[in-house]
N, C-alpha and C positions, 0 to 999 in steps of 0.2 A: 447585697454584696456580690462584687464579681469574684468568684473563685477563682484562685491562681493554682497553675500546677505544686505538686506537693514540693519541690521544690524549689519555686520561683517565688521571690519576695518583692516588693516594690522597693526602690531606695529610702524611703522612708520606712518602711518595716523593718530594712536591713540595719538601718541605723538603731532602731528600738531592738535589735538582737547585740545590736555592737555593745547598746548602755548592759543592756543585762548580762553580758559577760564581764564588762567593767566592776559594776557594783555590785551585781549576784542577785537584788532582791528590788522592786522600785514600785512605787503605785502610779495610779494612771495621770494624779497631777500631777506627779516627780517626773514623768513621762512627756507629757505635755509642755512643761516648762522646759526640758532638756530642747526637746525640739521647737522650741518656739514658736508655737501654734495654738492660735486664737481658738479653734474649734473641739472642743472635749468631743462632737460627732465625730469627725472626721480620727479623732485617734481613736476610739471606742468602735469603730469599723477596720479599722487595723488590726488594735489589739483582738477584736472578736476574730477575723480570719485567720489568723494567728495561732490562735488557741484553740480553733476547730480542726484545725491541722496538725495540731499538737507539736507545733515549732515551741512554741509558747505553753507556760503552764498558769495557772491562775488561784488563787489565794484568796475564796472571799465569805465573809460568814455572814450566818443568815438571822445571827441571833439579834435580838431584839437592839440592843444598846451599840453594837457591832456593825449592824449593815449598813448604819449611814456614812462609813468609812469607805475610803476607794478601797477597790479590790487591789493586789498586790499581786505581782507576775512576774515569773523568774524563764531562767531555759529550759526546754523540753527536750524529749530526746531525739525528734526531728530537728535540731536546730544544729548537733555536729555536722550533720554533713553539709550545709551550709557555709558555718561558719569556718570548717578547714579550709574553703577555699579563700578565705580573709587575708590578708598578711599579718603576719604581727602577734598571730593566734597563740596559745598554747595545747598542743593537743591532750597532754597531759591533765591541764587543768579544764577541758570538756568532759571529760568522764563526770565529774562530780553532777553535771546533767540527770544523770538517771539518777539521783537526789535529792535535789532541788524541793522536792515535793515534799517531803519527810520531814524538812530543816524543822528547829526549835523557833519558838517564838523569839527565845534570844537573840538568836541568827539574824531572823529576820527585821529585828527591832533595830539591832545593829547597823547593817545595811543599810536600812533607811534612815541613819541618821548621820551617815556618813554624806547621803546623799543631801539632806537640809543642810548640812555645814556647808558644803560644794556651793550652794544658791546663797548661802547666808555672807559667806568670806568673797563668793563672785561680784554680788550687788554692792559690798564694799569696796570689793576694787574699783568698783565703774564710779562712787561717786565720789573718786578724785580727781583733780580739774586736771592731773597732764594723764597723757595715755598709759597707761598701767596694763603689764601682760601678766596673768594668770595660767601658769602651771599647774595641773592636777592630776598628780597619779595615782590608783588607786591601790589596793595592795594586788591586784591581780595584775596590772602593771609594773609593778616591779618583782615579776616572779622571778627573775632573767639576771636579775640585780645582785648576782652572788657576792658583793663586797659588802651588802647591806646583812643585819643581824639574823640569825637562821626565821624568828617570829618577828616578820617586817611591818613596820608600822602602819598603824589602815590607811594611810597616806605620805606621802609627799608634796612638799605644797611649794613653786617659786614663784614669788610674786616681785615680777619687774618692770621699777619703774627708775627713776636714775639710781637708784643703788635694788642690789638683787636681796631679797628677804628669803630664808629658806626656811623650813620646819618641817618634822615629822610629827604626824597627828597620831594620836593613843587614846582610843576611846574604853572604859570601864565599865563594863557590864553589870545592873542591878545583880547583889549575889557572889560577885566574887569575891573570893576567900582574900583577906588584906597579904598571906604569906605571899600569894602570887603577884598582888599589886606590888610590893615591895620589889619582887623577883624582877618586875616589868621596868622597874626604874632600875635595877642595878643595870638591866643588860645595858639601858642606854649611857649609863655613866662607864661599863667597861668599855663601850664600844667606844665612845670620847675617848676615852685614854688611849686604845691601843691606834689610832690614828687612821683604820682603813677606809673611814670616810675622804680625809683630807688627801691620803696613797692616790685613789679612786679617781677623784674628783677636782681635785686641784679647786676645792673650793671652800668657805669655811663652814666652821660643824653647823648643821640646822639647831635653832632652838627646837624646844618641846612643847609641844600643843597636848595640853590631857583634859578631857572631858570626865567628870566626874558624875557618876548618875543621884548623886543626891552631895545634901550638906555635910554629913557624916562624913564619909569618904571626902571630899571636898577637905574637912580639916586635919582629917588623920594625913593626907595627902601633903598640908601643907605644912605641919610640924615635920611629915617624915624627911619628907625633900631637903629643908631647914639644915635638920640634921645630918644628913651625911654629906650635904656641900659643905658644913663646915666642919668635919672630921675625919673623911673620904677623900675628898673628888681632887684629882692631878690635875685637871682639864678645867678649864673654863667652861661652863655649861649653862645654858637657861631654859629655865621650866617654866610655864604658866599653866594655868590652871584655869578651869570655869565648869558650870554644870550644864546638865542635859536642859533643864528647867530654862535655863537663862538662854542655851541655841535657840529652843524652840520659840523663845516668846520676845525676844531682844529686836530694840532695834537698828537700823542696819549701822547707824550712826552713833554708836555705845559702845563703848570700851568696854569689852566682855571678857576680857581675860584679867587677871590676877598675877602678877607676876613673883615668882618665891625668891623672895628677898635672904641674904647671909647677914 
């Protein structure tokens, strides 16, 4: 490995700093596919200078069942002064840097699966026969977004192709209490209603994208939704639904969503 000053990154490394501010948390395939590069060496010598530098931090365990998993790598605290001089940055949201290391396993579960939907809904754009553009913000991306709900969706998604598709993605965490699931759907039905989307945007509401981490939730999800569109909701609104089970193992060509019918 050629050593680079503590501060100097190649463009390729800077871009492996840019994902990891985006999505917070990525392994070294999720890495390598981002950048479209054939050689797991060539990034496994990046990510290694990287992380000897401690621009980069690294996530990998040595247990038995565990290690044959890519290791996982987030920002370090070498990596603000870098990345302030980015455009687009948040300084604010660099701090959380000197944390990165601590996150929960939820955190990071999360994250990374923010990141397989990103590859799983990209490969479905591409295999439609006219040119399809792919929008993808992440919630770090729309910190900026103050017309959006105070707890912003893990994404936004605009997929254009002759007509524009929008969504906001909600992913469900193994574990969470159903009061807060509930919580998590009211915001998006208040926020339909009060209109600062459409004020904003001059565009129309996104449907709902919810990832559900198992079948349980999955059903309690789709009686709940049921129910207050048809008791509740002012606003014309669409949910669909699907689980983590089905992201991960679906193929690209599968209608993977469920949509909550009134």
């Amino acid at each position: 490995i050629v050593k680079q000053p503590m501060e100097q990154t190649t463009p390729k490394q800077l871009n492996i700093l840019l994902l990891l501010y985006r999505f917070r948390f990525l392994n070294r395939i999720q890495i390598q596919k981002f950048l479209n590069h054939k050689s797991p060496r060539r990034i496994n010598t990046w990510l290694k200078d990287l992380t000897t530098r401690n621009i980069i931090g690294q996530k990998y365990s040595k247990k038995l069942l565990a290690n044959t998993k890519p290791a996982i790598y987030h920002l370090s605290t070498k990596s603000r002064k870098i990345l302030l001089k980015q455009p687009n940055i948040n300084e604010k949201l660099l701090k959380r840097v000197y944390r990165e290391k601590t996150r929960s396993d939820k955190l990071i579960n999360h994250c990374l699966l923010i990141a397989d939907f990103y590859f799983l809904i990209k490969q479905q754009a591409q295999t439609k026969k006219n040119k399809t553009k792919l929008h993808f913000y992440t919630k770090t991306d729309l910190v900026t977004h103050y017309y959006l709900p105070y707890k912003r969706p893990d994404a936004y998604i605009a997929i254009k192709d002759k007509d524009t598709q929008r969504y906001f993605l909600e992913i469900i965490d193994e574990g969470t209490p159903r009061f807060m699931i509930r919580s998590k759907i009211n915001q998006y039905i208040n926020y339909a209603d009060n209109k600062n989307w459409e004020k904003n945007t001059n565009h129309p509401f996104p449907s709902i994208l919810v990832i559900c981490p198992n079948e349980d939730i999955y059903n309690f999800l789709l009686k709940h939704i049921t129910q207050v569109l048809e008791e509740e909701v002012e606003t014309e609104i669409d949910f669909y639904l699907t689980t983590k089970d089905i992201i991960k193992s679906t193929n690209t060509k599968t209608d993977i969503w469920q949509k909550v019918e009134v």
